[in-house]
C-alpha positions in Angstrom: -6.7 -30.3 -27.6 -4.4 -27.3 -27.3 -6.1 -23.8 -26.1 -5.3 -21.2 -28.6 -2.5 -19.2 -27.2 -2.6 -15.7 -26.9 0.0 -13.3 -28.9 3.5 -12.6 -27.1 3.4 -8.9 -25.8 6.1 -6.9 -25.4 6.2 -4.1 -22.6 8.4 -0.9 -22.7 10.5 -0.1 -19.6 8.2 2.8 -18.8 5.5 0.1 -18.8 7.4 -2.4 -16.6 7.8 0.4 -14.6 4.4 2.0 -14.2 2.6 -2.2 -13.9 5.6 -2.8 -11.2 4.5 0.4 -9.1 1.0 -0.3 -9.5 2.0 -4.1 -8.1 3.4 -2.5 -5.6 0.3 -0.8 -4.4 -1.5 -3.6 -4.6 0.6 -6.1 -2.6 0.5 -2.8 0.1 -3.0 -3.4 0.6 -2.9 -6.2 0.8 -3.2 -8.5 -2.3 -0.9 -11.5 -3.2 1.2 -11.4 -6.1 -0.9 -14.2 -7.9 -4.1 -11.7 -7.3 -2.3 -8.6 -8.5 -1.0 -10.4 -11.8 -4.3 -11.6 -12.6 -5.8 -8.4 -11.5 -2.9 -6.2 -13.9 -3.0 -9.1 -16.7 0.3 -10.3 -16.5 2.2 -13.3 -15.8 3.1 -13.5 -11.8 6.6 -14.6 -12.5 7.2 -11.1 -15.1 5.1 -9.4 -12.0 7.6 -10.5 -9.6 10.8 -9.4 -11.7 9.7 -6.1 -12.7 8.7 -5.7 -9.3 12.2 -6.7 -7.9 13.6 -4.3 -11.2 11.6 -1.8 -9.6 11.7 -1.5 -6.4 8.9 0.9 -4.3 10.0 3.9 -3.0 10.5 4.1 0.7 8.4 6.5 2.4 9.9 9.9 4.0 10.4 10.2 7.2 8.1 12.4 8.9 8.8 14.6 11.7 7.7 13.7 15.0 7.2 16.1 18.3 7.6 14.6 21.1 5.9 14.9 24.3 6.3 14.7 28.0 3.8 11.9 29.3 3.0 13.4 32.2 1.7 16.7 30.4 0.1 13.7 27.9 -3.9 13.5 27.9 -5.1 10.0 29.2 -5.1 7.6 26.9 -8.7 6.4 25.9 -8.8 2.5 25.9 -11.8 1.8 23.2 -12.2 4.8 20.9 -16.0 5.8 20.5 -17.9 4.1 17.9 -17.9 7.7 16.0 -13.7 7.5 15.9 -11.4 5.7 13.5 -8.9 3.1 14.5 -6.7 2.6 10.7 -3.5 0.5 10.7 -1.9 0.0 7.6 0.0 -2.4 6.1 2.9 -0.5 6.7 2.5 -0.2 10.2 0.9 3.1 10.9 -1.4 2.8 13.6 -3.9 5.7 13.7 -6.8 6.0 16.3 -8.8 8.9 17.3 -9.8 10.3 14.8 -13.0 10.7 12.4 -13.1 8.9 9.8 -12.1 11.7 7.4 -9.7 12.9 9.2 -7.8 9.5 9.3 -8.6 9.3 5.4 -6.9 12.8 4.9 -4.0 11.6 6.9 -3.6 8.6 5.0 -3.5 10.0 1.5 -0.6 12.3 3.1 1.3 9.6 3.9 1.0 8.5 0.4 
């Protein structure tokens, strides 16, 4: 017995585009490429070439000030239950902070 197969669709290059970025996204937080192709209802092998087509923008560089570590406030080993300690999959490490504070900086950094 054969499962019925489902109709052949055909995506524009603004689509491949648009499903590529979102795979993007989703493989920055985290998610395999097999999740993310379920999850944006395509194949994981057209997920993978129209991500490859596509490639994600690098993030800009931010400017950074830096600072003597002598005139540097001690560093706090744990940070109170209260404060946030985020790192990304991209490798930002922020600690600190309240929690919406370290949300705010994160969509930013977006």
């Amino acid at each position: 017995m054969q499962l019925p197969r489902r109709p052949r669709r055909h995506f524009t290059t603004a689509d491949k585009a648009r499903i590529a970025a979102k795979g993007h996204e989703l493989s920055a937080s985290g998610l395999g490429l097999g999740a993310s192709a379920a999850k944006l209802d395509v194949l994981e092998s057209s997920l993978r070439l129209w991500m490859k087509q596509h490639p994600r923008v690098a993030p800009r560089l931010r400017r950074v000030r830096l600072v003597d570590p002598s005139s540097a406030p001690a560093v706090v080993a744990e940070p109170p239950a209260s404060q946030a300690l985020v790192i990304t999959p991209d490798g930002f490490r922020i600690e600190g902070l309240c929690i919406d504070d370290a949300i705010a900086i994160l969509e930013r950094l977006r």
